[in-house]
C-alpha positions in Angstrom: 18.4 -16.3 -44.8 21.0 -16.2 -47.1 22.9 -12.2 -46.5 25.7 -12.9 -49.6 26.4 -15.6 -52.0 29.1 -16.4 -55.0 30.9 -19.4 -56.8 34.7 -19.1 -57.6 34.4 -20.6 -61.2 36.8 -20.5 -63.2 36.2 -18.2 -66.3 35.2 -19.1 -69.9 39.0 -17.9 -71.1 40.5 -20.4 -69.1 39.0 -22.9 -70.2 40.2 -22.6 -73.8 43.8 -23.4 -72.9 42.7 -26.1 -69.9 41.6 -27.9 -72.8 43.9 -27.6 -75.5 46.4 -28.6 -73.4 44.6 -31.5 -72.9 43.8 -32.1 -76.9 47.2 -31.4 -77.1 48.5 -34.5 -74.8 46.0 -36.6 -76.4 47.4 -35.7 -80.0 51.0 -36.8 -78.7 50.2 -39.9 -77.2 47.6 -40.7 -80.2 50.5 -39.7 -83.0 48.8 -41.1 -85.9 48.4 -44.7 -84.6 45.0 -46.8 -85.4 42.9 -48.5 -83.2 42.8 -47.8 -79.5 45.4 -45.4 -79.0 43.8 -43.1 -82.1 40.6 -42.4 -79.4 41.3 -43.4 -76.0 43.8 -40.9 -75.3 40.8 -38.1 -76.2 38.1 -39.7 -74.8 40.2 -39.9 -71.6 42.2 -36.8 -71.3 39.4 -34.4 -72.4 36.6 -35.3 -69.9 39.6 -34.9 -67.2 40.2 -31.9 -68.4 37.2 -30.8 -67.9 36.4 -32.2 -64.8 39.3 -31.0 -63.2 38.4 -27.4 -64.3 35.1 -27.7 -62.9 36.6 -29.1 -59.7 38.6 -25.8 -59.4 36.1 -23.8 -60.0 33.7 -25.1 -57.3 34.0 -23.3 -54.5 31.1 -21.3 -52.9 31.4 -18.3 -50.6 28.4 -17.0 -48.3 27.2 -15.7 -45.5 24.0 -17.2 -43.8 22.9 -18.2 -40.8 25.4 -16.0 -39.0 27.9 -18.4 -40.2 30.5 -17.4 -43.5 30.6 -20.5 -45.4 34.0 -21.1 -47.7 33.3 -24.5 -49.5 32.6 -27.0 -46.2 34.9 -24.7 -44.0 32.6 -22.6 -41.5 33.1 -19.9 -39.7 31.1 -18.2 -36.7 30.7 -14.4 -37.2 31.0 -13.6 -33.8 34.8 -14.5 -33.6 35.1 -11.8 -37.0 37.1 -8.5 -35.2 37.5 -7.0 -38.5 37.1 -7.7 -42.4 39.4 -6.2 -45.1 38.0 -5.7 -48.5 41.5 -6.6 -50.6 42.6 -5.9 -54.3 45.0 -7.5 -56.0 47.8 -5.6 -54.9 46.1 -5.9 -51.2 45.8 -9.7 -51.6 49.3 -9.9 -52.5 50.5 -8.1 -49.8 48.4 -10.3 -47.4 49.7 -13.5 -48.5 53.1 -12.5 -49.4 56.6 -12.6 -47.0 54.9 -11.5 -44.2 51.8 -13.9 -44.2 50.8 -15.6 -41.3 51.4 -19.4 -41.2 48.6 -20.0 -39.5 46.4 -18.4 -42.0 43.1 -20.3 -43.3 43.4 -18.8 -46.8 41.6 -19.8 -49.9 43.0 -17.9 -52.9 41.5 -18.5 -56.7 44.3 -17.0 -58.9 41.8 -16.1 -61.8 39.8 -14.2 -58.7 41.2 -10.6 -58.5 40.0 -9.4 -55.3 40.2 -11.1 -51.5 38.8 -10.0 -48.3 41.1 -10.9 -45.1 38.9 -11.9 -42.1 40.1 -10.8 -38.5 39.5 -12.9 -36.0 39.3 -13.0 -32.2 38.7 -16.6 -31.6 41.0 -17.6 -28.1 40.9 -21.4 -28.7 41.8 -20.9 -32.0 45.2 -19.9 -32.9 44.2 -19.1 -36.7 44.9 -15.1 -36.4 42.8 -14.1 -39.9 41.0 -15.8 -43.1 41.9 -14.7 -46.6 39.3 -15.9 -49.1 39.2 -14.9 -52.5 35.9 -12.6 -54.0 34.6 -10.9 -57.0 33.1 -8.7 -54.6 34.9 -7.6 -51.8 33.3 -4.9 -50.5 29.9 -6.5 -50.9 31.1 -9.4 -48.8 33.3 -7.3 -46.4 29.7 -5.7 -45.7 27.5 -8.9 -45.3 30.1 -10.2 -42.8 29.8 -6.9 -41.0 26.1 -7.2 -40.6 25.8 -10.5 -39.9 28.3 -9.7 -37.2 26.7 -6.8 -35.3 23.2 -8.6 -36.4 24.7 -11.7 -34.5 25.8 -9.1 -31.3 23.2 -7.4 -30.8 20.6 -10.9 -30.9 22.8 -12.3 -28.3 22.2 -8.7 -25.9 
């Protein structure tokens, strides 16, 4: 069962300028010459363009299975001590001077809010995630659960 689910795409208004720049490049290297280099340049850069935004914008967040998921990076909840629903001042805070090295942190820029994952894990020297959310709180929750769910089974 699947407790909380989201994708980190990137938004429609980001898009406009991923691709202009890239119509953009193709006009300067096209620059009014014929044959090949008048279409290649479009039919290349464009489909890049988007690819590479799509490629950004691919990576899924959930809880399931007691597990939280961040794109193929998994993590038990039973090693989660804590979760910290961040905002964007929060986030930067977390990942500013003071930021742990050791970190796992997946951070979306275009994706306001964060949550910053405790952990107790002793043969692991990663002290905390910091993954990037729309939702927080909602996520900060479902890790909770899934947590004291994941306790209380193993009673």
């Amino acid at each position: 069962m699947e407790e909380y689910a989201e994708r980190l795409i990137v938004p429609w208004w980001l898009w406009l300028p991923g691709l202009g720049a890239a119509a953009l490049l193709a006009t300067e290297i096209w620059m009014g010459s014929t044959g090949v280099r008048a279409w290649l340049p479009f039919a290349v850069l464009l489909p890049l363009a988007v690819a590479g935004l799509w490629w950004v914008g691919r990576i899924r967040v959930r809880v399931a299975g007691g597990e939280l998921y961040v794109d193929d990076a998994h993590l038990p909840v039973r090693f989660v001590t804590d979760v910290v629903p961040l905002d964007a001042s929060g986030r930067r805070e977390v990942l500013g001077v003071g930021a742990d090295p050791l970190a796992f942190v997946v951070q979306r820029p275009w994706v306001g809010g964060a949550v910053q994952v405790v952990l107790d894990d002793p043969e692991d020297p990663t002290p905390y995630w910091v993954v990037s959310s729309r939702h927080p709180a909602k996520l900060a929750a479902a890790l909770l659960a899934a947590r004291d769910a994941t306790r209380a089974a193993t009673r």
